[in-house]
TORPA-4810 file (N, C-alpha, C, O; in nm, 3 decimals):
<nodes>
NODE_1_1.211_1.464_2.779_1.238_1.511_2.913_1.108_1.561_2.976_1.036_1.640_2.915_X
NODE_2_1.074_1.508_3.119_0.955_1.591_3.177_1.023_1.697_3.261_1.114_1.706_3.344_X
NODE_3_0.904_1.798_3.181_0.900_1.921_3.227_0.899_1.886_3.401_0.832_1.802_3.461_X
NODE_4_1.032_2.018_3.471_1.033_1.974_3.578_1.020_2.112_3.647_1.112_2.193_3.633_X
NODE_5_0.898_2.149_3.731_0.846_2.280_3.770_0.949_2.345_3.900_0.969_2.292_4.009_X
NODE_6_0.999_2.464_3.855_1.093_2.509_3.940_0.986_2.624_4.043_0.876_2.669_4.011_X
NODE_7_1.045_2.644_4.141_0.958_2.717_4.268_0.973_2.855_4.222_1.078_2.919_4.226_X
NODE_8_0.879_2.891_4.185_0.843_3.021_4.151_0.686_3.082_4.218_0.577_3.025_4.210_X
NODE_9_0.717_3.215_4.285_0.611_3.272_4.287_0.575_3.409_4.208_0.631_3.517_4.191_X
NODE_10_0.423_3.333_4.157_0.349_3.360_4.040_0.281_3.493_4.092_0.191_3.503_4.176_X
NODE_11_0.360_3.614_4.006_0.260_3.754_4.031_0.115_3.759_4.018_0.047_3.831_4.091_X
NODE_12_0.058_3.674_3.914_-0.054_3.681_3.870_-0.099_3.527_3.879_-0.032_3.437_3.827_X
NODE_13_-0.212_3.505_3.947_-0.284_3.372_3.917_-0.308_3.267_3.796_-0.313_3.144_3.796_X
NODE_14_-0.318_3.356_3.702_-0.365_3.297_3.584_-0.242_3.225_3.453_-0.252_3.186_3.337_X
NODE_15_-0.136_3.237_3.553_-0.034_3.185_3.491_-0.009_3.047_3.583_0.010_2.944_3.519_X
NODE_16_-0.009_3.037_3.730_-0.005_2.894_3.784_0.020_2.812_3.712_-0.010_2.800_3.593_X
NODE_17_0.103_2.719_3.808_0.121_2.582_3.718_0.003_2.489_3.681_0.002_2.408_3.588_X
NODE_18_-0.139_2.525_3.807_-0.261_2.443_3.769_-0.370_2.534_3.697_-0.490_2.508_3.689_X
NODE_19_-0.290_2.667_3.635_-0.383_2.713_3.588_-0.402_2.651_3.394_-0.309_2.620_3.320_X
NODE_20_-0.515_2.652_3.369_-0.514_2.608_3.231_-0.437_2.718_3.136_-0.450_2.832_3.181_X
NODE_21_-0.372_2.710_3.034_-0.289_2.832_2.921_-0.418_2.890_2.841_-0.523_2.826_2.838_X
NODE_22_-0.407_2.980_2.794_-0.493_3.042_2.720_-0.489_3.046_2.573_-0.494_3.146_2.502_X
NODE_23_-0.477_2.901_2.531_-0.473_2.906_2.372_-0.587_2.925_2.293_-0.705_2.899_2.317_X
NODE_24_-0.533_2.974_2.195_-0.640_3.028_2.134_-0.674_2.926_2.041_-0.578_2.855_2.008_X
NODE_25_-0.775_2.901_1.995_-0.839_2.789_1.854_-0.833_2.808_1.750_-0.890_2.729_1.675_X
NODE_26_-0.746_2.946_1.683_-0.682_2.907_1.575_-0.520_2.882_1.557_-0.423_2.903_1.630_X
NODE_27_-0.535_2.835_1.445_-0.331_2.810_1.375_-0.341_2.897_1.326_-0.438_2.936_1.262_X
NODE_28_-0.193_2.972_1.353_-0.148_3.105_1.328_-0.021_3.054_1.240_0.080_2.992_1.273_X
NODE_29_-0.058_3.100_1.132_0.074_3.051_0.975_0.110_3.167_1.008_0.034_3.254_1.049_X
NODE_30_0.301_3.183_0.987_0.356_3.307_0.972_0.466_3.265_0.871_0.536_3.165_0.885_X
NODE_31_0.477_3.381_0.732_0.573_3.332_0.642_0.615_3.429_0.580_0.573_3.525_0.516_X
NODE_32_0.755_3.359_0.631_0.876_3.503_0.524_0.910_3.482_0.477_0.925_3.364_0.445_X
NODE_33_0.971_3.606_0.409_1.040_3.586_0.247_1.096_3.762_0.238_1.093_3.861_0.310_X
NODE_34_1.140_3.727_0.110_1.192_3.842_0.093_1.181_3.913_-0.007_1.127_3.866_-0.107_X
NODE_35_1.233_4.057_-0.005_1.190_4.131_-0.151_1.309_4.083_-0.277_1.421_4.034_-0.266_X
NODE_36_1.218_4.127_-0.414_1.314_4.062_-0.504_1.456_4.229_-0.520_1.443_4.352_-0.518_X
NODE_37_1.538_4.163_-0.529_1.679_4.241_-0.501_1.664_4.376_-0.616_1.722_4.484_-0.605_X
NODE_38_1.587_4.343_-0.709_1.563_4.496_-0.775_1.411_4.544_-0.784_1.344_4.584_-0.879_X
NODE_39_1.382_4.524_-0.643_1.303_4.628_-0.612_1.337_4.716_-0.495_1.412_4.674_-0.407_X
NODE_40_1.286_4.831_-0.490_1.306_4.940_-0.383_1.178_4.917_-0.287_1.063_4.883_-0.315_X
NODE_41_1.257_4.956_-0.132_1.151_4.909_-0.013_1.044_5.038_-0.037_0.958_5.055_0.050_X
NODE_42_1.047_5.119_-0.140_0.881_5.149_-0.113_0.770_5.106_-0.207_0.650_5.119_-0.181_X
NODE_43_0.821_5.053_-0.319_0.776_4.968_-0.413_0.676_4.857_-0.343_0.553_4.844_-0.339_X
NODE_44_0.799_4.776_-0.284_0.780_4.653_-0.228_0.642_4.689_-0.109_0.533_4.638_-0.080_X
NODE_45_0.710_4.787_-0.073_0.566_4.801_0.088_0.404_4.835_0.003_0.293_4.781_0.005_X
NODE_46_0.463_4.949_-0.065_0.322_4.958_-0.126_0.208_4.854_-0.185_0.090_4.836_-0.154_X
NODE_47_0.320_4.775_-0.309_0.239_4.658_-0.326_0.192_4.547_-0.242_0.086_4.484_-0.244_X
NODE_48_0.286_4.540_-0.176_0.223_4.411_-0.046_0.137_4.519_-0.002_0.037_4.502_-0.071_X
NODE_49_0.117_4.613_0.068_0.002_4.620_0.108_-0.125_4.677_0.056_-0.224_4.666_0.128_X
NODE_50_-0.132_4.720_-0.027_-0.225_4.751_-0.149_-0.289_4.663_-0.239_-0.406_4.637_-0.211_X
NODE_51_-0.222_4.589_-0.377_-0.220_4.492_-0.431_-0.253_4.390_-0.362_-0.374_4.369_-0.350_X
NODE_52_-0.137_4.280_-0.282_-0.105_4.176_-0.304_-0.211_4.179_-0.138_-0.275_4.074_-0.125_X
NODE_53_-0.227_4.259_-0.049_-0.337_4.244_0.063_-0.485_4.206_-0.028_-0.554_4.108_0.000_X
NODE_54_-0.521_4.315_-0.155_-0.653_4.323_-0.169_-0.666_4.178_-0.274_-0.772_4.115_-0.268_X
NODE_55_-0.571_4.135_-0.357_-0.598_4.007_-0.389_-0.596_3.911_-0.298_-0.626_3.796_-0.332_X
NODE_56_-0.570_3.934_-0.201_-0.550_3.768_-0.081_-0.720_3.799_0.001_-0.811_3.717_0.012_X
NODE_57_-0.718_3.919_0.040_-0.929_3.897_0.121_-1.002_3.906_-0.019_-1.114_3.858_-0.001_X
NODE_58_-0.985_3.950_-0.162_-1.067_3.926_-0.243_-1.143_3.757_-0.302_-1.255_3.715_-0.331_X
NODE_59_-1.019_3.709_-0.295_-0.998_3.576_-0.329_-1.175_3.446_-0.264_-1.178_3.409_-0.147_X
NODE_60_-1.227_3.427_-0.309_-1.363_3.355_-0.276_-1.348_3.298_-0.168_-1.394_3.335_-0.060_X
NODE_61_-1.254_3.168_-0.197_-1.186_3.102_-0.050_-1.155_3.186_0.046_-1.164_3.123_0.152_X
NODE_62_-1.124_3.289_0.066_-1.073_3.360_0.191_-1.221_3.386_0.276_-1.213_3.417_0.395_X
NODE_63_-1.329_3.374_0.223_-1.458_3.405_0.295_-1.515_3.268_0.364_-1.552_3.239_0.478_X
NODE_64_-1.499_3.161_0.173_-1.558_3.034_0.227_-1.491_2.960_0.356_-1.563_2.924_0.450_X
NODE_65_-1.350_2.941_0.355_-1.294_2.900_0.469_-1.292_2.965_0.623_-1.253_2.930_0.734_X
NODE_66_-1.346_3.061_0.571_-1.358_3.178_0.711_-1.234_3.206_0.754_-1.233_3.188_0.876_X
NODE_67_-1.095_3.251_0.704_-1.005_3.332_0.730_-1.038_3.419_0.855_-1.128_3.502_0.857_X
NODE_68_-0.966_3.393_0.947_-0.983_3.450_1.085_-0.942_3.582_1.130_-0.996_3.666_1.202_X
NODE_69_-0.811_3.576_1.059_-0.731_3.750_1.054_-0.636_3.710_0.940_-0.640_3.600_0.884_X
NODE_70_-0.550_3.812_0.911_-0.452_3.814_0.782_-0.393_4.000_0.803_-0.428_4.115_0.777_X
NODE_71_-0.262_3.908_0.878_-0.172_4.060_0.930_-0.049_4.050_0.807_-0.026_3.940_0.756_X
NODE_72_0.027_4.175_0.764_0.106_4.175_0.722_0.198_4.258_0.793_0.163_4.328_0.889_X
NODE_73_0.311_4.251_0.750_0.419_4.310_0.866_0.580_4.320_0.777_0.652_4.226_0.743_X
NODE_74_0.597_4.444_0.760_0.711_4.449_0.661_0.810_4.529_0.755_0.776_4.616_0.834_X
NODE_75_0.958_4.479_0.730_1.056_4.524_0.791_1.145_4.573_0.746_1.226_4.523_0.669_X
NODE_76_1.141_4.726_0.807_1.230_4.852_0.724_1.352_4.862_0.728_1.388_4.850_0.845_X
NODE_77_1.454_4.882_0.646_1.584_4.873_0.656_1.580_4.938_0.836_1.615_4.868_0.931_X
NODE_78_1.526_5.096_0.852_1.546_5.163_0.969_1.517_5.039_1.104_1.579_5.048_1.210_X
NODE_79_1.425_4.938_1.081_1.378_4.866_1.174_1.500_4.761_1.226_1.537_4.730_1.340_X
NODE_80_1.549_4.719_1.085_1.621_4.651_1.108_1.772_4.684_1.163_1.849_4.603_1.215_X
NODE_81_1.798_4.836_1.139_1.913_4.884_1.165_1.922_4.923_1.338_2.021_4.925_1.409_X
NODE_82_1.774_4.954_1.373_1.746_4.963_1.574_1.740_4.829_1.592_1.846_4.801_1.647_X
NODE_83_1.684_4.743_1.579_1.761_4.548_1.555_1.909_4.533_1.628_1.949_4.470_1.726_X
NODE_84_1.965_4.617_1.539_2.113_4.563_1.536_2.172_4.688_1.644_2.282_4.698_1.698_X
NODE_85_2.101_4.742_1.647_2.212_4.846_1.742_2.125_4.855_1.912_2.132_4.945_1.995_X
NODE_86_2.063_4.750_1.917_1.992_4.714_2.068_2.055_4.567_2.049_2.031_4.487_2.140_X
NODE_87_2.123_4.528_1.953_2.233_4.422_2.020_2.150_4.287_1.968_2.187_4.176_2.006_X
NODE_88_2.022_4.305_1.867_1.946_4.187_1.857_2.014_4.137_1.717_2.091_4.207_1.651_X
NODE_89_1.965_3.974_1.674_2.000_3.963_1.585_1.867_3.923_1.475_1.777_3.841_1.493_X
NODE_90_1.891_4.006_1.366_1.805_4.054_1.254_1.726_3.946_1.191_1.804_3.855_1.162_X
NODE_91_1.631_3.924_1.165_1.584_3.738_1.091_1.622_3.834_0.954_1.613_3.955_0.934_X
NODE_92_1.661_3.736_0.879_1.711_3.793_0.750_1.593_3.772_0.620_1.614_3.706_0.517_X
NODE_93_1.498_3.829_0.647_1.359_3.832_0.578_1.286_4.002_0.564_1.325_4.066_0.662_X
NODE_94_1.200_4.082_0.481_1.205_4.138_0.473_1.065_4.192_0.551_1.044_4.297_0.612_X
NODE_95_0.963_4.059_0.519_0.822_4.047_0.539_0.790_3.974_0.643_0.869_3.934_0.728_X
NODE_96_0.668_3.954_0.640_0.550_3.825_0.736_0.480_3.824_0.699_0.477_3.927_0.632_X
NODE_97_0.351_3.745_0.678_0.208_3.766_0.627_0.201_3.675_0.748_0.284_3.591_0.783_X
NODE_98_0.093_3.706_0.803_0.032_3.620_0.936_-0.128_3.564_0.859_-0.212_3.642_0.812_X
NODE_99_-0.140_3.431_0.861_-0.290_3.399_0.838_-0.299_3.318_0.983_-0.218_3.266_1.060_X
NODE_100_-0.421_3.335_0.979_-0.504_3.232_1.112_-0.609_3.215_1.062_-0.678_3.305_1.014_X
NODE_101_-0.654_3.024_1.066_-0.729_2.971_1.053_-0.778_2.876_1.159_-0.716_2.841_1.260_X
NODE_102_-0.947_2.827_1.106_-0.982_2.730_1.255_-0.908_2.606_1.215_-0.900_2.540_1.318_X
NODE_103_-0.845_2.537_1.109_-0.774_2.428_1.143_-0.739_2.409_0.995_-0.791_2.464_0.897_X
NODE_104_-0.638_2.316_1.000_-0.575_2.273_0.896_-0.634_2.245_0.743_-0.565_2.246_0.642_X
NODE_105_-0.773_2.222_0.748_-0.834_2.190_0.613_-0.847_2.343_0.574_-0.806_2.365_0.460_X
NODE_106_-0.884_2.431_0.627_-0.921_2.542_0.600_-0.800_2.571_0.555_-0.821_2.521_0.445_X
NODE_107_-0.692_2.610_0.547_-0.578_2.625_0.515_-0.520_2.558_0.364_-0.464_2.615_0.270_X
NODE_108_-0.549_2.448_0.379_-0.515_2.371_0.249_-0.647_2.389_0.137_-0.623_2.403_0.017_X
NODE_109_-0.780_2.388_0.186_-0.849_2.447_0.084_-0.816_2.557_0.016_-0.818_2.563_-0.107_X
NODE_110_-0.773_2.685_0.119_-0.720_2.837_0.098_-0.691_2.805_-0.018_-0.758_2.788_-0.119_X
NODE_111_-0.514_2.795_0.023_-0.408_2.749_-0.010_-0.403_2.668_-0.188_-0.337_2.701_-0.286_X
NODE_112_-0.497_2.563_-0.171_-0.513_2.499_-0.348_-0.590_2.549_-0.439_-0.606_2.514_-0.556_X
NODE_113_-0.639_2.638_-0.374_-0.741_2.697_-0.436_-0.725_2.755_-0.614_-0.617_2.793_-0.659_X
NODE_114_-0.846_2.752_-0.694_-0.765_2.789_-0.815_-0.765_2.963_-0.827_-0.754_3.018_-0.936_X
NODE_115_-0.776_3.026_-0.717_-0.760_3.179_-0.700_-0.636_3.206_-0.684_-0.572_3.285_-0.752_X
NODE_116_-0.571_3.106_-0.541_-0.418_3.119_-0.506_-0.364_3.125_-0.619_-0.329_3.235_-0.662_X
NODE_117_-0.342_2.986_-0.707_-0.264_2.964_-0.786_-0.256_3.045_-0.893_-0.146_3.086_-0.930_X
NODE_118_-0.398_3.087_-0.974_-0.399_3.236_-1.084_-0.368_3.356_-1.037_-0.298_3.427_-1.109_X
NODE_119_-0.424_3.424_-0.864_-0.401_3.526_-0.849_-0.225_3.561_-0.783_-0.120_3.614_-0.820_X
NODE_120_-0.282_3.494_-0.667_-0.165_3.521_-0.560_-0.014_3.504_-0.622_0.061_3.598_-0.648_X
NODE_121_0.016_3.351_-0.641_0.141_3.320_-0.681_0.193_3.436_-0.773_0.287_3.502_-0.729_X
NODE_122_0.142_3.468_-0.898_0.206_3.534_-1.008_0.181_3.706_-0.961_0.237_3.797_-1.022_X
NODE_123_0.104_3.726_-0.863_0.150_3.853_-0.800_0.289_3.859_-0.698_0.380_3.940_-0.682_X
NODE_124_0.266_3.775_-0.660_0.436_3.785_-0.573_0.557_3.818_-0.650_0.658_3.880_-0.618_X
NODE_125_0.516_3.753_-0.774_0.670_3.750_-0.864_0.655_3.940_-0.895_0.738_3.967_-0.982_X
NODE_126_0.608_4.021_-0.867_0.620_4.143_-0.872_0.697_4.217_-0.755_0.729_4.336_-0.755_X
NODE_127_0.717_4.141_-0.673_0.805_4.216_-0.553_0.839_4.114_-0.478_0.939_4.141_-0.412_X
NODE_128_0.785_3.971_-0.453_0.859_3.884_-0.366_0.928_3.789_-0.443_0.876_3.734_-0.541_X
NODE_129_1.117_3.752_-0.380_1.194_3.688_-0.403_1.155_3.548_-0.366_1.240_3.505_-0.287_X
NODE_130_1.087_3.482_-0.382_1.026_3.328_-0.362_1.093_3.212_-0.405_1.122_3.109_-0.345_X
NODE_131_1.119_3.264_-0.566_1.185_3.171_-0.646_1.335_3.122_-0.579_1.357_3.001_-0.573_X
NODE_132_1.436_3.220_-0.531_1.543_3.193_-0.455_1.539_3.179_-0.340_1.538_3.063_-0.297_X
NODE_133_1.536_3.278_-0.261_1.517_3.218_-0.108_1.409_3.188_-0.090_1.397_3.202_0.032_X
NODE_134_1.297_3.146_-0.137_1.192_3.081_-0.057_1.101_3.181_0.011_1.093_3.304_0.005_X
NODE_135_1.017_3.066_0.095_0.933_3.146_0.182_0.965_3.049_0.302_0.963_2.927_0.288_X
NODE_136_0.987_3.095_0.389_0.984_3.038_0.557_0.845_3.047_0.633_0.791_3.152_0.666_X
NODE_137_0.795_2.913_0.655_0.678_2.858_0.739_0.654_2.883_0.863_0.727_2.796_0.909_X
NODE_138_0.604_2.940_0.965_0.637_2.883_1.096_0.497_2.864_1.170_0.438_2.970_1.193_X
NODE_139_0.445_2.766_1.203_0.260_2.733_1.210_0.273_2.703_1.439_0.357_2.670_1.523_X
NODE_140_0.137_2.742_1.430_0.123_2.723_1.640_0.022_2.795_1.621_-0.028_2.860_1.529_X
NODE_141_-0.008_2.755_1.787_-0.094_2.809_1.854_-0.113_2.937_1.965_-0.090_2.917_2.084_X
NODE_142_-0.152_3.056_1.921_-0.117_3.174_2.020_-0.158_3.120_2.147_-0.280_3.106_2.154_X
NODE_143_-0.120_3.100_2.206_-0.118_3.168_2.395_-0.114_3.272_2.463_-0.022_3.293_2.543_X
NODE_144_-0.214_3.354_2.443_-0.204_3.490_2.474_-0.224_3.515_2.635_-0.323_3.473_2.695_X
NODE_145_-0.114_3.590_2.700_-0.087_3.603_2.808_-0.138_3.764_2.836_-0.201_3.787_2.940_X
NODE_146_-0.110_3.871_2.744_-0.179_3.975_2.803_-0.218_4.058_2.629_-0.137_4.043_2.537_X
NODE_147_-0.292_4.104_2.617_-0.404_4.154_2.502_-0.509_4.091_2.505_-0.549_4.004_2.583_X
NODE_148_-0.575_4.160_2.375_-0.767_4.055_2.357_-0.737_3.984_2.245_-0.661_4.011_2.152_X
NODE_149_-0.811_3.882_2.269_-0.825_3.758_2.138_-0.848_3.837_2.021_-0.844_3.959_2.007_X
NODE_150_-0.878_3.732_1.926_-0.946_3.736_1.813_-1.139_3.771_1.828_-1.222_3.681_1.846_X
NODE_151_-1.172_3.912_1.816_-1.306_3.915_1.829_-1.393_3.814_1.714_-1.339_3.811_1.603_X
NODE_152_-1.529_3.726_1.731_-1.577_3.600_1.688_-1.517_3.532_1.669_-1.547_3.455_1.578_X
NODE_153_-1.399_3.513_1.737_-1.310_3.352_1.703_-1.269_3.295_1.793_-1.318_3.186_1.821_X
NODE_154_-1.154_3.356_1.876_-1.116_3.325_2.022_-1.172_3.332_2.162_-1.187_3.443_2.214_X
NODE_155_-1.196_3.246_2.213_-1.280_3.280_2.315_-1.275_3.360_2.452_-1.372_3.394_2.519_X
NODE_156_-1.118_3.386_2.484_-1.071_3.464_2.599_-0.976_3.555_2.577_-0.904_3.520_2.483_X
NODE_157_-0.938_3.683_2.638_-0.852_3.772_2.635_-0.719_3.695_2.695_-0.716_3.576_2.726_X
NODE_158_-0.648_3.756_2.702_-0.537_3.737_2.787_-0.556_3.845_2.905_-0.665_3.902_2.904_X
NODE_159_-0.453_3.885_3.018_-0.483_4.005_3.080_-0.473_4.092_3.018_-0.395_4.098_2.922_X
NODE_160_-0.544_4.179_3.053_-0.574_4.362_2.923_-0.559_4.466_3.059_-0.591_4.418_3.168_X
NODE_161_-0.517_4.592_3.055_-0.501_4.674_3.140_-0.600_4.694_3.228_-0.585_4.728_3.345_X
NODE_162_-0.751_4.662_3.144_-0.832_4.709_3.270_-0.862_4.584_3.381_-0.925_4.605_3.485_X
NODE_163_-0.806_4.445_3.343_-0.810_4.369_3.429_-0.680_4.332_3.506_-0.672_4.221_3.559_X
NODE_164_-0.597_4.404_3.512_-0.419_4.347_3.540_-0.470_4.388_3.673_-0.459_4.281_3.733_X
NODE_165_-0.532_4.494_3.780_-0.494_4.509_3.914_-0.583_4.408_3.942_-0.560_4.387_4.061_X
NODE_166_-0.712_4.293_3.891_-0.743_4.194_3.970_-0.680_4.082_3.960_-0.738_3.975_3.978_X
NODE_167_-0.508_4.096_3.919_-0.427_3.950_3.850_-0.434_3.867_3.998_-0.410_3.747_4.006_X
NODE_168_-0.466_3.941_4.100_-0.400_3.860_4.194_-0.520_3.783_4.223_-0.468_3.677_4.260_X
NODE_169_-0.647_3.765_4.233_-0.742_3.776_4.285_-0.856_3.695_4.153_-0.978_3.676_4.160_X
NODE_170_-0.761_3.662_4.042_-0.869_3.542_3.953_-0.753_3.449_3.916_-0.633_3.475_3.906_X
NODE_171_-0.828_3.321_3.897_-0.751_3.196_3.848_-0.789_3.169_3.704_-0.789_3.051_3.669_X
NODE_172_-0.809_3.231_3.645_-0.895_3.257_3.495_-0.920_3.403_3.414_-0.984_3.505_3.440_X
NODE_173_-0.813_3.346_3.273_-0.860_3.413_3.209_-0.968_3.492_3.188_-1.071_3.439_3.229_X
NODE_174_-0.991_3.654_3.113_-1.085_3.714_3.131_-1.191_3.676_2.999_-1.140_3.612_2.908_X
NODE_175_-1.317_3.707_2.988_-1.392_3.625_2.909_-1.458_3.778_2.820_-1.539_3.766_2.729_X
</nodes>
């Protein structure tokens, strides 16, 4: 189906239909999973972010490929319980690990690496449920519409507060 542009007027310039999007140049991997059922969520938080963070930037490949960022993001029963009572519905995962890379080889080098496979993998089995439910993939490209990029990676902000009162008045992202 072609996209078919409905009449809208645009608060800010830099969203236009002839304006270019503001993607950013890396792939942003995001992957969940969950904790293993006999562990406790402070177990689980601690090691993911202690442990299983300092083996993933220790790892050789994480430098050679130039790893761009590496967010983690764990979700608290409490998080999930304001989720459900603002009427949303919950992704049924406990975690995220966010990697961003400049492109796909970098990723699969990471990824085969013989660090992953000795370090990483057999640390998960300490708090992540992998073996049963899996891990969920979800790979793109940010389009950042208002924050700052990736500092040495991305090349433009999105709008940031100190540039939102000239939205009306540029056709371009801020640099």
């Amino acid at each position: 189906m072609v996209h078919q542009k409905i009449d809208h007027q645009f608060s800010d310039s830099r969203f236009e239909w002839d304006s270019k999007e503001n993607l950013q140049p890396c792939i942003k991997l995001s992957f969940f999973f969950k904790k293993l059922p006999n562990v406790d969520d402070d177990h689980f938080q601690m090691h993911y972010n202690h442990v299983h963070a300092d083996l993933t930037v220790a790892s050789k490949q994480f430098d050679v490929v130039k790893i761009q960022r590496y967010v983690q993001t764990y979700q608290t029963p409490e998080m999930k319980e304001k989720i459900k009572s603002l009427g949303m519905e919950v992704l049924d995962y406990d975690a995220c690990s966010q990697i961003w890379v400049k492109d796909w080889d970098a990723w699969e080098r990471f990824s085969t690496s013989p660090e992953y496979a000795a370090a990483l993998l057999p640390d998960a089995d300490h708090f992540m449920d992998y073996k049963t439910s899996g891990i969920k993939c979800f790979a793109g490209h940010d389009m950042i519409a208002f924050g700052k990029a990736i500092p040495d990676c991305d090349v433009k902000d999105g709008i940031t507060r100190g540039n939102k009162s000239l939205a009306r008045d540029s056709g371009n992202f801020s640099t």
